[in-house]
C-alpha positions as CSV (number, residue, x, y, z in Angstrom):
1,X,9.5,14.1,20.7
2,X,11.0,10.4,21.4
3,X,10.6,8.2,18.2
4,X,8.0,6.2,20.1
5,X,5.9,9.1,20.7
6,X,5.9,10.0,16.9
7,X,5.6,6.4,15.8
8,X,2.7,6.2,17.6
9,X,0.9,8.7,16.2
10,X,2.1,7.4,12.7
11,X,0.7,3.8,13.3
12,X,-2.3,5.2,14.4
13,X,-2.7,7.1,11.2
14,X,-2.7,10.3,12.8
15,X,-5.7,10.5,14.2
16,X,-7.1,9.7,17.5
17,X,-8.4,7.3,20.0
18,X,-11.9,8.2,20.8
19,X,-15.4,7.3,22.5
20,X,-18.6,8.3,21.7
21,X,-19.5,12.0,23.2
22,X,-21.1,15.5,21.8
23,X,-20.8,16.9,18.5
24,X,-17.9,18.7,17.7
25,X,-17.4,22.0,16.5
26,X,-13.8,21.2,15.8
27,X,-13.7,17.8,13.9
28,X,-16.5,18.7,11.6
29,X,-17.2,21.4,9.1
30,X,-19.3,22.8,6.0
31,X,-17.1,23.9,3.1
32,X,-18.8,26.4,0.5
33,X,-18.2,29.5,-1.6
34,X,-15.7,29.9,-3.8
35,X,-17.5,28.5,-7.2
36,X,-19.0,25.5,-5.2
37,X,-23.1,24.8,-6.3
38,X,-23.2,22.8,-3.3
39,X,-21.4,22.9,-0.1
40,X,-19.2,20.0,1.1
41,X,-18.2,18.9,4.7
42,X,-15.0,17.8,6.1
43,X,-15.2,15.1,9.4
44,X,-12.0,14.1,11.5
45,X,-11.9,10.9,12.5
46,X,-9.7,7.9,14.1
47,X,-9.2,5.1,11.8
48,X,-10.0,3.0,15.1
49,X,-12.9,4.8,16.3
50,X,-16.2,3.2,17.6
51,X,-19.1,2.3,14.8
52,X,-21.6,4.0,17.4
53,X,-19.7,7.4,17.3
54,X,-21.3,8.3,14.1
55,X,-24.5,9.0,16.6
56,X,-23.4,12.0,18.3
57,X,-23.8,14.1,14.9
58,X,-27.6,14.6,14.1
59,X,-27.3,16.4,11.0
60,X,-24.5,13.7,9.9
61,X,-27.2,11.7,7.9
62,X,-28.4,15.1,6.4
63,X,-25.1,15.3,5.2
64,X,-24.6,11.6,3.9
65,X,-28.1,12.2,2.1
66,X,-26.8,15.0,0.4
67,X,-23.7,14.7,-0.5
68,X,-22.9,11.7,-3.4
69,X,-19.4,11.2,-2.7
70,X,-17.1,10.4,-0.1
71,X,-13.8,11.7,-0.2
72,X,-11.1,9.2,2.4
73,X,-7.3,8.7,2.7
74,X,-7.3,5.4,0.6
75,X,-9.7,3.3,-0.6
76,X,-11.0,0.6,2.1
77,X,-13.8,-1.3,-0.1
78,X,-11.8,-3.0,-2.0
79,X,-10.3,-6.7,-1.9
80,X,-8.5,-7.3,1.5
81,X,-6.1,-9.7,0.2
82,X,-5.4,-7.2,-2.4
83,X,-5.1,-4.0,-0.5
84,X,-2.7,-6.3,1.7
85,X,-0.9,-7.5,-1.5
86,X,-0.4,-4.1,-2.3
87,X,1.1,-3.0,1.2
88,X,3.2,-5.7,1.6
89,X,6.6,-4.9,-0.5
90,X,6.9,-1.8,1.6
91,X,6.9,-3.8,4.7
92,X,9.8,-5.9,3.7
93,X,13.3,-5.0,5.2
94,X,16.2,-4.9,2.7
95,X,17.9,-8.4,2.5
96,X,20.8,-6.8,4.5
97,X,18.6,-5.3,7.1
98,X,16.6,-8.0,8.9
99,X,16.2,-8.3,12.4
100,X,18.5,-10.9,12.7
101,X,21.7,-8.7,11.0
102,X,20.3,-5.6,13.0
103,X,21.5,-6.9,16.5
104,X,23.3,-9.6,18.1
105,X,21.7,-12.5,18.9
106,X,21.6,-11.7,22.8
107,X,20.2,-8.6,22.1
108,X,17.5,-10.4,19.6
109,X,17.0,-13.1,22.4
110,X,15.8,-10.0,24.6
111,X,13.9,-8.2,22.0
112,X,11.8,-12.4,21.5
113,X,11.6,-12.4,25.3
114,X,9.5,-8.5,25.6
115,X,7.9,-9.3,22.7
116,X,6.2,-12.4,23.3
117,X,3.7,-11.1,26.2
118,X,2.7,-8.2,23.5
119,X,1.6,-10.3,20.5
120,X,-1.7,-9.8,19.9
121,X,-2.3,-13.9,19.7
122,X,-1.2,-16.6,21.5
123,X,2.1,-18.1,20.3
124,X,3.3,-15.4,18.4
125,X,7.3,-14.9,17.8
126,X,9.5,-12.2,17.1
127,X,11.0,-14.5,14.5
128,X,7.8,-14.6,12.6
129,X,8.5,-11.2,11.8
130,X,12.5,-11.5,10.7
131,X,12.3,-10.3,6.8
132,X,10.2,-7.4,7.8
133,X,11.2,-3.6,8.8
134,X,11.0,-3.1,12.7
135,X,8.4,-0.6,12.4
136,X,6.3,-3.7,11.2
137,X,6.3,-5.0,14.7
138,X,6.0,-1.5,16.7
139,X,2.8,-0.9,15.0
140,X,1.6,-4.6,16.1
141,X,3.0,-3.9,19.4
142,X,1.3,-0.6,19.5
143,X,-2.4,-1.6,18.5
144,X,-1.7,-4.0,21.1
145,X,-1.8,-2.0,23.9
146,X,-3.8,0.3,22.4
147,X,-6.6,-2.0,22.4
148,X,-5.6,-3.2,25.7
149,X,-6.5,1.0,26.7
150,X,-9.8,0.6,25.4
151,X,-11.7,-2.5,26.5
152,X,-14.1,-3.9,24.1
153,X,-13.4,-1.7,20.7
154,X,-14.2,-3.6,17.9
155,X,-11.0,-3.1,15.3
156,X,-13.5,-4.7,12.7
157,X,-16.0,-1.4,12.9
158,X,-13.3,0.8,11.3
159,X,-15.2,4.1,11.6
160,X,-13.6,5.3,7.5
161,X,-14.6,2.2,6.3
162,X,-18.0,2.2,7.7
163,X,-18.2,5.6,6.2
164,X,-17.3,4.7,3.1
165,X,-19.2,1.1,3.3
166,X,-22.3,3.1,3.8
167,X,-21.8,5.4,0.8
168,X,-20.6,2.9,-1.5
169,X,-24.4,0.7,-0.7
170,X,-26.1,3.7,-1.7
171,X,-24.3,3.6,-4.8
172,X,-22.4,6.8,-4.5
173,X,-18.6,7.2,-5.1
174,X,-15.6,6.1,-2.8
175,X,-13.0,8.7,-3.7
176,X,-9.5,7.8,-2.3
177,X,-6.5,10.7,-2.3
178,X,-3.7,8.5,-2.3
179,X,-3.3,4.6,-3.0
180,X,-2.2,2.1,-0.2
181,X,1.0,2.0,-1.8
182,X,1.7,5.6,-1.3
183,X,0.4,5.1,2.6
184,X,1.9,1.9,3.1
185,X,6.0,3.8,1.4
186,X,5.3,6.4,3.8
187,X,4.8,4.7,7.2
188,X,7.3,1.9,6.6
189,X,9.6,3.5,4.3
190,X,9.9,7.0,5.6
191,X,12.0,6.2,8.6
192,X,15.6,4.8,8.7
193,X,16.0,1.3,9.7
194,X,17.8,1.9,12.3
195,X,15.7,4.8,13.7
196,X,13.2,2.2,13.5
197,X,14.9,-0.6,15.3
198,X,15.8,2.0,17.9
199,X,12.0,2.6,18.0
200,X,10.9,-0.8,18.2
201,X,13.5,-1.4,21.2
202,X,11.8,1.4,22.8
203,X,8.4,0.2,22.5
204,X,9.4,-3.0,23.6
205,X,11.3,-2.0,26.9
206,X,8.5,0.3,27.7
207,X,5.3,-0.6,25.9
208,X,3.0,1.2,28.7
209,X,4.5,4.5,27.2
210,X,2.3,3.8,24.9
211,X,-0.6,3.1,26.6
212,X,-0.1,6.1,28.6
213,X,0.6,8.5,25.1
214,X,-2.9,7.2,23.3
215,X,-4.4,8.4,26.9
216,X,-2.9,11.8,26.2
217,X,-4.2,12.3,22.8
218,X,-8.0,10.4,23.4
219,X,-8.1,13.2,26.4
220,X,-7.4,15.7,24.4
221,X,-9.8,14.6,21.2
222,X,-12.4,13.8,23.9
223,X,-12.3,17.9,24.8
224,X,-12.6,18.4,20.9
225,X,-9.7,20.2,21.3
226,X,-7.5,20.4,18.0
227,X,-4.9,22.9,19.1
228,X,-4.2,20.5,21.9
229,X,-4.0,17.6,19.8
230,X,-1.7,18.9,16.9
231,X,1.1,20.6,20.2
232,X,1.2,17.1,21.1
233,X,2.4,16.2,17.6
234,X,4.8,18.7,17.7
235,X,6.0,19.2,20.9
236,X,9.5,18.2,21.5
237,X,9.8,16.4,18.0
238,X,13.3,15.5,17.3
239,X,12.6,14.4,13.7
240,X,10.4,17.4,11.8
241,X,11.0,16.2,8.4
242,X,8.9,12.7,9.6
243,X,6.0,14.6,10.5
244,X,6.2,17.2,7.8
245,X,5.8,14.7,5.2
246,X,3.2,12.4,7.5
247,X,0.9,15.8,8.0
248,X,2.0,18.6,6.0
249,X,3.0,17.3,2.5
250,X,-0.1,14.9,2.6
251,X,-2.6,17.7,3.0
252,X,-0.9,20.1,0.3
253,X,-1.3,16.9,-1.7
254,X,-4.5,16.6,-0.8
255,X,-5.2,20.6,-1.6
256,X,-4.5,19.6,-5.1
257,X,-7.3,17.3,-5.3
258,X,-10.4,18.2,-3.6
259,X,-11.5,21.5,-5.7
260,X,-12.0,19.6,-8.3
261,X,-13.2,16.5,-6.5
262,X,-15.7,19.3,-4.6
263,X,-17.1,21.0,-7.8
264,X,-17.9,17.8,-9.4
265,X,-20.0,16.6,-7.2
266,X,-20.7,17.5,-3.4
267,X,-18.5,15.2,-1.1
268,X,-17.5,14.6,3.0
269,X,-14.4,14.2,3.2
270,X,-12.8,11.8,5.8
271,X,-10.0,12.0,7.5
272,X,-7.9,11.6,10.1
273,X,-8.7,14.6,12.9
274,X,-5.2,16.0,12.7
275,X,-5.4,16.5,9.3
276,X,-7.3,19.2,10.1
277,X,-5.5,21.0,12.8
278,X,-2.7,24.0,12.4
279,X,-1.3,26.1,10.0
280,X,-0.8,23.2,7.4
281,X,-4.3,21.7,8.0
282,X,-7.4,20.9,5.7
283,X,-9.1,23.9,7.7
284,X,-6.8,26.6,7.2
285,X,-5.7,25.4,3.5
286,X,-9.3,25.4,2.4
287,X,-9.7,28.7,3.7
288,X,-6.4,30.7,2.5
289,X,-7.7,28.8,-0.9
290,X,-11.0,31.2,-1.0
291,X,-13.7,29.0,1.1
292,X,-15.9,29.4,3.3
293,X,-15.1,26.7,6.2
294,X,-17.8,26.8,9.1
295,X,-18.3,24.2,12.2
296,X,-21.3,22.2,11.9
297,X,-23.3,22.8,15.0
C-alpha cells in the first residue's frame, strides 16, 4: 500500500471513521471462561468517533454498570498539557533532519504553497512546523480533510475518552496498556525520515487521496465488516514491518496484560476496531489463549 495510505491509518490510530448505526456483532464482544469470576467485554472503536454512537448499544450501560474498570490504549484523563509534554520529544526531527535541510528551498517553497489551503486555521505556515518530523504535519493535514469528510464531528467528543471520562466519574479505574510516550515513539518515530517526507509530499500533492481512503474504510466499518477493514490494511502494503509493529506487536503486548487486568477485576476494554480484526487480533489472541469470546447481540 502507498505510504499515504498506511499513514493514514496510523494517524487515525487504526481505527475507523464512523457514524452512528446498529449494534455490531463485530466490534463488540463478551470475554469469559478460562478462570474469569466475571466476564469482560471488548468494544472497537475510532478515536474520532461521534459521542452519540455509544447509543446504538442497549446493553452498553449494562456493561458499564458492571464492569469497574476500563481497559484503553493510553490514558486520556489526565493533564493535557502533560500528556502533550510527554508526546512532544518524539515529534521533534533530529537537528540534521528538519524540513528546511530535507529539500531545497524551491521544493520547500512548494511544499508552503500546498500546505497553506490545508491548515486547519487560518494563517497557518509550513514553517511553523520546521524542527518537527514530517509525519507531524501529515497527520495535521490528514485530520484536516478528514474532518472536512465528515461535516459537523465534534474532535472534542473523543468517543475513548468519553469512555473512559464516564468510568473514571463513577469512580472506577482508567487502565492504560501503554504510556503516550510509547504511542507517541511509535507513530513518529517508527518510520524513516525520509519515508516520511516522501509521505508528507504525497499527502500534500494529493490530499483528496485522503479524503477518498477514510471513505473506504468508514464504508467498510459502517457494514461492521472487520475482514474488510483489516484487507484494506494490508492490501498492497509495501512496508509490513510498519504495520506489524502498529497492529501486531501492540496486541501481543497487549495479550500480556489483560489476564491479569481481567481477573482482577471485570473490565471493557477499548480499543481501536482493528485491533480486533485477523489472525493477530484481540479476538483471535483471546481465544487461542483459552476464552470464551462471543458477540454481544
Amino acid at each position: 500500500m502507498k505510504i499515504l495510505t498506511r499513514s493514514l491509518r496510523a494517524i487515525l490510530s487504526l481505527a475507523i471513521l464512523i457514524a452512528a448505526f446498529p449494534a455490531s456483532a463485530q466490534i463488540f464482544y463478551k470475554v469469559e471462561g478460562n478462570g474469569l469470576a466475571t466476564p469482560s467485554y471488548l468494544f472497537g472503536t475510532h478515536h474520532m468517533a461521534p459521542a452519540d454512537f455509544l447509543d446504538s448499544f442497549k446493553q452498553l450501560p449494562e456493561v458499564m454498570e458492571q464492569t469497574q474498570a476500563v481497559v484503553g490504549e493510553i490514558d486520556m484523563t489526565g493533564n493535557p498539557m502533560q500528556l502533550q509534554m510527554d508526546m512532544a520529544p518524539y515529534m521533534m526531527a533530529p537537528s540534521d533532519s528538519t524540513l528546511s535541510q530535507l529539500v531545497t528551498p524551491e521544493v520547500l517553497a512548494d511544499m508552503s504553497a500546498k500546505f497553506k489551503p490545508l491548515a486547519p486555521m487560518e494563517g497557518m505556515e509550513l514553517a511553523m512546523f520546521e524542527p518537527m518530523r514530517p509525519m507531524v504535519v501529515t497527520t495535521i493535514v490528514s485530520l484536516t480533510m478528514v474532518q472536512k469528510s465528515m461535516p459537523g464531528f465534534d474532535p472534542s467528543q473523543q468517543l475513548d475518552m468519553r469512555f473512559q471520562k464516564l468510568y473514571k466519574e463513577a469512580g472506577k479505574k482508567v487502565i492504560p496498556l501503554e504510556t503516550a510516550k510509547q504511542q507517541a515513539e511509535l507513530l513518529y518515530c517508527s518510520v524513516p525520515i525520509a519515508r516520511q517526507l516522501e509521505t508528507l509530499r504525497e499527502s500534500l500533492d494529493n490530499p483528496e487521496k485522503i479524503e477518498q481512503q477514510a471513505e473506504k474504510l468508514n464504508a467498510s466499518y459502517i457494514k461492521q465488516d472487520l475482514d474488510a477493514l483489516f484487507q484494506l490494511t494490508r492490501e498492497e502494503d509495501d512496508q509490513p514491518e510498519f504495520m506489524i509493529a502498529l497492529l501486531d506487536r501492540r496486541n501481543h503486548n497487549w495479550m500480556q496484560q489483560l489476564p491479569s487486568i481481567m481477573s482482577e477485576q471485570p473490565s471493557l476494554i477499548v480499543v481501536g476496531a482493528l485491533h480486533l480484526a485477523g489472525e493477530e487480533g484481540l479476538v483471535n489472541l483471546l481465544r487461542s489463549a483459552g476464552y470464551t469470546v462471543t458477540p454481544v447481540e
